[in-house]
C-alpha positions as CSV (number, residue, x, y, z in Angstrom):
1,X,-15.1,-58.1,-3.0
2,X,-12.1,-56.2,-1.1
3,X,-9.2,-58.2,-0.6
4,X,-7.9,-58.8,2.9
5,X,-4.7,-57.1,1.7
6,X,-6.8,-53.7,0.5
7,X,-8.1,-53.3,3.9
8,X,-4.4,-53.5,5.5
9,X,-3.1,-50.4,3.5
10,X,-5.9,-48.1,4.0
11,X,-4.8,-45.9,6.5
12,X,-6.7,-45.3,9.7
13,X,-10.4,-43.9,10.4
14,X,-10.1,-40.5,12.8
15,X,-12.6,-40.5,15.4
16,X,-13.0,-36.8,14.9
17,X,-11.7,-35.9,18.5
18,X,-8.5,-33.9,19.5
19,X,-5.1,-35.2,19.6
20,X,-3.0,-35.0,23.0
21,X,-0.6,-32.4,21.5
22,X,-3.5,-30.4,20.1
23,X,-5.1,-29.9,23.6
24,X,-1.5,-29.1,25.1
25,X,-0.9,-26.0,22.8
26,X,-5.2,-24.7,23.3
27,X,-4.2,-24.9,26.9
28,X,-0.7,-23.2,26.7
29,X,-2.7,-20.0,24.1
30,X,-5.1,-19.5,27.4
31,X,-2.4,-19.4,30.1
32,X,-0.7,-17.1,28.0
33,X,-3.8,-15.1,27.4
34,X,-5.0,-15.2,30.7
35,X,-1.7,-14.2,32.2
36,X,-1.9,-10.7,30.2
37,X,-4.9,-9.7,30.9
38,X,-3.8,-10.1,34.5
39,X,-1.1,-8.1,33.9
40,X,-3.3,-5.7,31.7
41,X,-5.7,-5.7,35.1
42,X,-3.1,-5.8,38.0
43,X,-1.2,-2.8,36.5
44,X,-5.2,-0.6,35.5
45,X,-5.8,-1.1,39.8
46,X,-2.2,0.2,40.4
47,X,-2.9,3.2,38.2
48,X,-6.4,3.5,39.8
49,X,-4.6,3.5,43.2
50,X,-1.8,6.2,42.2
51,X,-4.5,8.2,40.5
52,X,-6.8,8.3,43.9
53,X,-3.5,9.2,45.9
54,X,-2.9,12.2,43.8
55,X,-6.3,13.5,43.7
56,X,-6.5,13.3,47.8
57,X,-3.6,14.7,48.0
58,X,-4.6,17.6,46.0
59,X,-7.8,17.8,47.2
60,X,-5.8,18.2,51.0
61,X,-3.2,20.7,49.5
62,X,-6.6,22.5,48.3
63,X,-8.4,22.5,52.0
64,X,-4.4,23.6,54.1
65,X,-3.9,26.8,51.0
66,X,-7.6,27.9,51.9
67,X,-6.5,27.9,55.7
68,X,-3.4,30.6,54.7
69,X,-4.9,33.9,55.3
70,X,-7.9,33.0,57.4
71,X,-7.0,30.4,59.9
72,X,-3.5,30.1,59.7
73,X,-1.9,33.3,60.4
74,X,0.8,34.5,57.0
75,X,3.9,35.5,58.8
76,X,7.4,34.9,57.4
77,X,8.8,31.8,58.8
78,X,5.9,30.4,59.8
79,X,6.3,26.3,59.7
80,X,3.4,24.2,60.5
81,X,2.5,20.5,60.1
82,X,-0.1,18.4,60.2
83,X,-1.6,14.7,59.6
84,X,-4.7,13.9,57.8
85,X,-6.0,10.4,57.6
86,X,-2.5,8.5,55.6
87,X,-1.5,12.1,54.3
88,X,1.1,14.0,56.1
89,X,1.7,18.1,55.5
90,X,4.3,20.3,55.9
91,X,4.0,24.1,55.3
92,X,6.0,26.9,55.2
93,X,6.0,30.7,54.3
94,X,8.5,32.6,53.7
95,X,8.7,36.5,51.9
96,X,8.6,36.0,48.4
97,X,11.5,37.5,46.1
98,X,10.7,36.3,43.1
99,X,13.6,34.7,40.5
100,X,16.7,36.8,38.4
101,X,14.3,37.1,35.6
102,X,10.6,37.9,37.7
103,X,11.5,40.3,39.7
104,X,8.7,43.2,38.3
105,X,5.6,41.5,40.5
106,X,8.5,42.1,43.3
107,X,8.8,46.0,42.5
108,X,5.2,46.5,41.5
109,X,4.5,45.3,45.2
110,X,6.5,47.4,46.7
111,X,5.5,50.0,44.7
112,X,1.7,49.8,45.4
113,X,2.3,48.9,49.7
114,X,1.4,44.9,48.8
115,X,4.1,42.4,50.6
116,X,3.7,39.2,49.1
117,X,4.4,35.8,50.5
118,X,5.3,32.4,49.0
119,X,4.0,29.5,50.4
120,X,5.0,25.7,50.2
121,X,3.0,23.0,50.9
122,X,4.6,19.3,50.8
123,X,2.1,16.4,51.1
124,X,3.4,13.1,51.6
125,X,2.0,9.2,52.1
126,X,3.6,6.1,52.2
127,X,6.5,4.9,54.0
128,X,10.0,5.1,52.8
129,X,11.5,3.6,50.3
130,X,8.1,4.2,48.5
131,X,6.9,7.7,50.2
132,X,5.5,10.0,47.9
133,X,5.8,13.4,48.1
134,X,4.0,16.3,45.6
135,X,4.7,20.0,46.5
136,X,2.4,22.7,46.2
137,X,3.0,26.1,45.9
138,X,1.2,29.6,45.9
139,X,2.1,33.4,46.4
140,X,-0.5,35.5,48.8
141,X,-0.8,39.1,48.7
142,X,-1.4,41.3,51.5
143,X,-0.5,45.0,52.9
144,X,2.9,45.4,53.3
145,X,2.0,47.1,57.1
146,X,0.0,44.0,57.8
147,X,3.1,41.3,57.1
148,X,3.8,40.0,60.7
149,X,0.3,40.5,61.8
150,X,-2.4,37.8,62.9
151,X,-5.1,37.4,60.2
């Protein structure tokens, strides 16, 4: 027979459940977890955003360069600008002289009656102070007698 002093030191039956504490730090792992994979995902859509802007802007820069030659006339000076949806262009041609160290395209041109114009593109979108703006660039060749002329 157990003795009523035996059953006083035995120490205490768990339920099997979760302590107060123990539930505190599960819940405190899953905030933590779920905040950085909302980080992970808010800054993927971000990218996914930039990514889109860059390949419309492109694909605009593409569609304005096809224009040079055919619909807009190459003449040194020329300046034109345009809108598109949120994308804004500006274009300009000017003669192109090539740098200190390219200048044999320059004299092979000459050379052979070609003139050859550079031309910029700048596309921009956004407002300031977060407008973006990516620059595209290209050299067209034509005769050097047809330089001023109307396409």
């Amino acid at each position: 027979m157990k003795t009523r002093a035996a059953h006083l030191t035995r120490a205490p039956r768990r339920d099997g459940g979760f302590t107060l504490l123990e539930l505190l730090l599960a819940f405190m792992v899953f905030a933590l977890s779920f905040a950085v994979v909302l980080e992970i995902l808010s800054g993927s859509m971000r990218n996914t955003v930039r990514a889109r802007h860059f390949t419309e802007a492109a694909l605009l820069a593409q569609s304005v360069m096809d224009q040079v030659g055919v619909v807009i006339p190459i003449e040194s000076g020329l300046q034109l600008s345009g809108e598109d949806g949120e994308y804004r262009w500006n274009l300009e041609m000017y003669e192109y002289e090539g740098g200190e160290q390219n200048t044999d395209p320059v004299l092979l041109a000459e050379l052979i009656g070609i003139g050859l114009m550079q031309v910029d593109l700048y596309v921009s979108w956004g407002e300031p102070p977060v407008e973006q703006v990516r620059r595209f660039t290209t050299v067209k060749a034509l005769l050097a007698g047809r330089m001023n002329e109307a396409p």
